[in-house]
C-alpha positions as CSV (number, residue, x, y, z in Angstrom):
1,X,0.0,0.0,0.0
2,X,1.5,3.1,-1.2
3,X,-0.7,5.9,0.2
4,X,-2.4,6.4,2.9
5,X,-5.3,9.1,1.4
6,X,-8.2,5.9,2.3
7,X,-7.6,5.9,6.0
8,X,-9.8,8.9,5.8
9,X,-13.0,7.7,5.0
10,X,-16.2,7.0,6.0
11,X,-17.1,4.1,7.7
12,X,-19.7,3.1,5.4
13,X,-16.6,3.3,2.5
14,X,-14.9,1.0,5.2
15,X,-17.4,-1.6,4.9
16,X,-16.7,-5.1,3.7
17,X,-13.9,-5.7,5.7
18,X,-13.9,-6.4,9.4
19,X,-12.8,-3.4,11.8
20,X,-10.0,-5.8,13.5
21,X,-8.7,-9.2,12.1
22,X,-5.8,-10.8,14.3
23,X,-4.5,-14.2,12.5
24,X,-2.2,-16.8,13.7
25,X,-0.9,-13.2,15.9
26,X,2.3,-13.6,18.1
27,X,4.0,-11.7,20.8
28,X,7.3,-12.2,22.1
29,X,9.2,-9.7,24.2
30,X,13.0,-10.2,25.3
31,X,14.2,-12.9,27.5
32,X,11.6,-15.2,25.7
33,X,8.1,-14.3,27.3
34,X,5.8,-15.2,25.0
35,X,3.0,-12.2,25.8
36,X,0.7,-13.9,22.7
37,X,0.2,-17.0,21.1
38,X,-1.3,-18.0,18.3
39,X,-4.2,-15.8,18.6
40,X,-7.1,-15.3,15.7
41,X,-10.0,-13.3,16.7
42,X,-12.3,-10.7,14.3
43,X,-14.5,-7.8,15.1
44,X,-16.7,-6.8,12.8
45,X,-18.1,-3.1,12.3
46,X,-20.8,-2.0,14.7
47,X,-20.2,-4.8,17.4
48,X,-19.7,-4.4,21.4
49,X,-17.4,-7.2,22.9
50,X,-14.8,-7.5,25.6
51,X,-11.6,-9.2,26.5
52,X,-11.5,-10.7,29.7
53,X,-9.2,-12.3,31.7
54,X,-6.9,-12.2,34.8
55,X,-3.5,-10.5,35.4
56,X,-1.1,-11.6,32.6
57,X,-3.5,-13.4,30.3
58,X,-2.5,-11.2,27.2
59,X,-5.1,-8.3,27.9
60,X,-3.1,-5.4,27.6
61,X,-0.8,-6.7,24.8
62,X,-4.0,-7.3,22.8
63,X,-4.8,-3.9,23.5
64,X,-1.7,-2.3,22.5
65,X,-1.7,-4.2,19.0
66,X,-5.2,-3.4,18.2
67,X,-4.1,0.1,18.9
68,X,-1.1,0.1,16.7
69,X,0.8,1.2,19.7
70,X,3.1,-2.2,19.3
71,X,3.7,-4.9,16.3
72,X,3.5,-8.6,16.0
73,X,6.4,-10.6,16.6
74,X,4.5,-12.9,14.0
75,X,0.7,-13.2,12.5
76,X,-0.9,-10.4,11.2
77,X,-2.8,-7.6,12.4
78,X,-5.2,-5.2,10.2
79,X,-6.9,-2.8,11.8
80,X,-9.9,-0.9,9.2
81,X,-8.2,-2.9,6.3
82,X,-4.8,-2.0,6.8
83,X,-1.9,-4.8,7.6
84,X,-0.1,-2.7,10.6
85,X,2.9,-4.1,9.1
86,X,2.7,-2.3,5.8
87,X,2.7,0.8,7.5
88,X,5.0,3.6,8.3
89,X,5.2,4.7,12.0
90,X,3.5,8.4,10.6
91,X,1.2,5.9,8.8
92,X,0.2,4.1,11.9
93,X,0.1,7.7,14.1
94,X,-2.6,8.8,11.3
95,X,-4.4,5.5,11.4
96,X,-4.9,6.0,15.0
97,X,-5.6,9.9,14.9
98,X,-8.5,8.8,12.6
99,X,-9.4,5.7,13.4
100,X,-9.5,4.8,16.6
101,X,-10.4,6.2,20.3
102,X,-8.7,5.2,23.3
103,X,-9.6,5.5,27.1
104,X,-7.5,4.5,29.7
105,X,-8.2,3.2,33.5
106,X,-6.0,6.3,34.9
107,X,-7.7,9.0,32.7
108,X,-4.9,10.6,31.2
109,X,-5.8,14.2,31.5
110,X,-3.4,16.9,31.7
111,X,-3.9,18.7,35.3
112,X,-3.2,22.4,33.9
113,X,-5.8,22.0,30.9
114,X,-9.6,22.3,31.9
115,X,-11.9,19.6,30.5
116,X,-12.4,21.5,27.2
117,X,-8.6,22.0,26.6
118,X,-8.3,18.3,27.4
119,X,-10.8,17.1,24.7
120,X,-9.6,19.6,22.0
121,X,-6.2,18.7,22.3
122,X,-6.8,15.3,21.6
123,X,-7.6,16.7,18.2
124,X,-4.5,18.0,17.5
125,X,-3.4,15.7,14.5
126,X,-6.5,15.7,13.3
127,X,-5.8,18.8,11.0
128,X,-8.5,20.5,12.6
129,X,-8.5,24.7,13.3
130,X,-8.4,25.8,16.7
131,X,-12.1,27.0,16.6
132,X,-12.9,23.7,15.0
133,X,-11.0,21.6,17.4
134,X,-13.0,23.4,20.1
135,X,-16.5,23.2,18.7
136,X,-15.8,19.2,18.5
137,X,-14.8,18.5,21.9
138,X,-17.8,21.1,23.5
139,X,-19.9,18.8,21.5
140,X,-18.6,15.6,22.6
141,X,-18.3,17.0,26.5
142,X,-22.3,18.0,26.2
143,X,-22.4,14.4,24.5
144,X,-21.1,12.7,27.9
145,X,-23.5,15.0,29.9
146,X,-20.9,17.8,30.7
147,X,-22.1,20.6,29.7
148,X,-21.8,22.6,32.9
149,X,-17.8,21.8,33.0
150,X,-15.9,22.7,30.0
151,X,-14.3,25.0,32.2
152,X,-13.2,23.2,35.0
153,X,-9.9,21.1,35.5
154,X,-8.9,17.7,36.8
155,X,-8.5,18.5,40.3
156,X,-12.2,20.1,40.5
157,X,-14.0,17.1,38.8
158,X,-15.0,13.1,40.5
159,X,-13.5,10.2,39.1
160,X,-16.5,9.7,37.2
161,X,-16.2,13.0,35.7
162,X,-13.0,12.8,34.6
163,X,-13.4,9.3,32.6
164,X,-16.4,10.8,31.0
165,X,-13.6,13.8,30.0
166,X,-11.6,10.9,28.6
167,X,-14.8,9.4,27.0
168,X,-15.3,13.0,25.2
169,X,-12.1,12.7,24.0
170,X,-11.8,9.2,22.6
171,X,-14.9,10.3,20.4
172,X,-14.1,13.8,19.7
173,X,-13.1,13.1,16.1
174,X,-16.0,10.2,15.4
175,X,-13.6,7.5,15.2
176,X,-15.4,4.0,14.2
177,X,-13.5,1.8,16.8
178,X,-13.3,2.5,20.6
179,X,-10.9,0.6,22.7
180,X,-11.3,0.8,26.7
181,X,-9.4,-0.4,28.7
182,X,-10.1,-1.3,32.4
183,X,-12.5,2.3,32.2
184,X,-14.3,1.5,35.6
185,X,-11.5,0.1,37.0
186,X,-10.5,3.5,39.3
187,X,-14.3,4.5,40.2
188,X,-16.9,3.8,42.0
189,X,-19.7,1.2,41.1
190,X,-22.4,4.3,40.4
191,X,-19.9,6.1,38.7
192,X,-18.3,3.0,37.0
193,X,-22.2,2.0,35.9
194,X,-22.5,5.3,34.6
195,X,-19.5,4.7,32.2
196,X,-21.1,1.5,30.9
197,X,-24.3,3.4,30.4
198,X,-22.2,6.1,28.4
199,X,-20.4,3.0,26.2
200,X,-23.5,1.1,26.0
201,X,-25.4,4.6,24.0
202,X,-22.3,5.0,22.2
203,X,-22.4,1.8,20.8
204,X,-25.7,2.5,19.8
205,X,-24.9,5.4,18.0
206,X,-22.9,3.4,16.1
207,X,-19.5,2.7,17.5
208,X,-17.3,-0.1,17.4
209,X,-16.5,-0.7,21.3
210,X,-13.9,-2.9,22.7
211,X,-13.7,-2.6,26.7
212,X,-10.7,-4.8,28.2
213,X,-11.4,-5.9,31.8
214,X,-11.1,-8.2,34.1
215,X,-14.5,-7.9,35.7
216,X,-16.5,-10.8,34.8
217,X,-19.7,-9.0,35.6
218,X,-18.7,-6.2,33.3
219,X,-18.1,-8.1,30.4
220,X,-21.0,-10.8,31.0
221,X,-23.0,-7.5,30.4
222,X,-22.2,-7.0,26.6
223,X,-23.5,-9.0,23.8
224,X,-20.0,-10.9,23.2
225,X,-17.2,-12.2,25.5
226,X,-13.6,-13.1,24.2
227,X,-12.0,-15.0,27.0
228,X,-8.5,-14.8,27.4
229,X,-5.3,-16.8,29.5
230,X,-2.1,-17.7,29.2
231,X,-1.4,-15.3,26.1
232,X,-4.3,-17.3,24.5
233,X,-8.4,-17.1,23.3
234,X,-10.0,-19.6,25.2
């Protein structure tokens, strides 16, 4: 693949083609810890699934190949069509800009940026102007019921409040896939509940949402379960 103009479209020009196809995917790190094996698994557009599993079944490695934040040691991994291999590291960096959302168990939020900041500058690579950039993240902060704190910071918001602030700004720029790792994992249960409700509308709205946990309750709540251990899909 010599350019990288498609990773811009639509979903709808994305479809026939899963969102995420791992085959025969392996990951080895140094000193022989085999963090993968083997592993096929594909997600198609539109679906709501999680990864479950203890401590060092493979969860987080999943995650960060699915993100094109690491690369097989063997197999292959396409993420919207595109063989992460094939790509450039800029490649990847715009394949993830575009394509795919990301929320994190520890927020992520930079403390001297209020929650508006915080969502716009998740835009950045987007290409976006400033008054664009903002427009998009007041839109996705009302989306997640914030309306009444674009202006305040980290340090004045709950822990539910700030992972909705991540939420805003994993789907900011529309992406189709969301990937969520451990999102409930630092709250409380009414405000972790509240996340799922959030994910749960999302998904209706049409987002591709993959939540990696290792709360069995949380993931015997969505329609599909992919069971991990060992580095494997059980």
């Amino acid at each position: 693949m010599n350019t990288f103009g498609a990773v811009v479209t639509t979903v709808d020009d994305a479809e026939g083609h899963p969102v995420i196809e791992l085959d025969d995917v392996s990951k080895s790190y140094p000193g022989g810890v085999a963090a993968l094996r083997s592993v096929d698994m594909v997600v198609d557009y539109g679906e709501l699934l999680a990864i479950v599993g203890p401590s060092g079944s493979g969860k987080s490695t999943m995650l960060n190949l699915i993100g094109t934040l690491d690369r097989p040691s063997t197999g292959t991994v396409r993420i919207d069509g595109y063989d992460v291999a094939s790509l450039s590291d800029r490649q990847l960096s715009a394949l993830r800009s575009r394509r795919v959302g990301f929320v994190f168990q520890h927020f992520h939020l930079a403390a001297g940026r209020d929650a508006l900041g915080n969502v716009a500058d998740g835009l950045l690579y987007s290409g976006a102007s400033k008054r664009d950039r903002e427009q998009r993240a007041e839109a996705a902060l009302v989306r997640v019921g914030l309306s009444e704190r674009l202006t305040h910071r980290p340090y004045q918001l709950s822990g539910g409040e700030r992972q909705r602030v991540a939420l805003a700004r994993a789907v900011a720029g529309d992406p189709p896939l969301l990937l969520a790792d451990e999102p409930t994992g630092n709250l409380d249960s009414v405000s972790g509940a509240g996340v799922m409700r959030l994910l749960h509308e999302l998904h209706e709205a049409g987002t591709t949402i993959l939540v990696i946990t290792h709360d069995r309750e949380i993931a015997d709540s969505l329609p599909r379960q992919v069971r991990m251990r060992d580095g494997q899909v059980v």
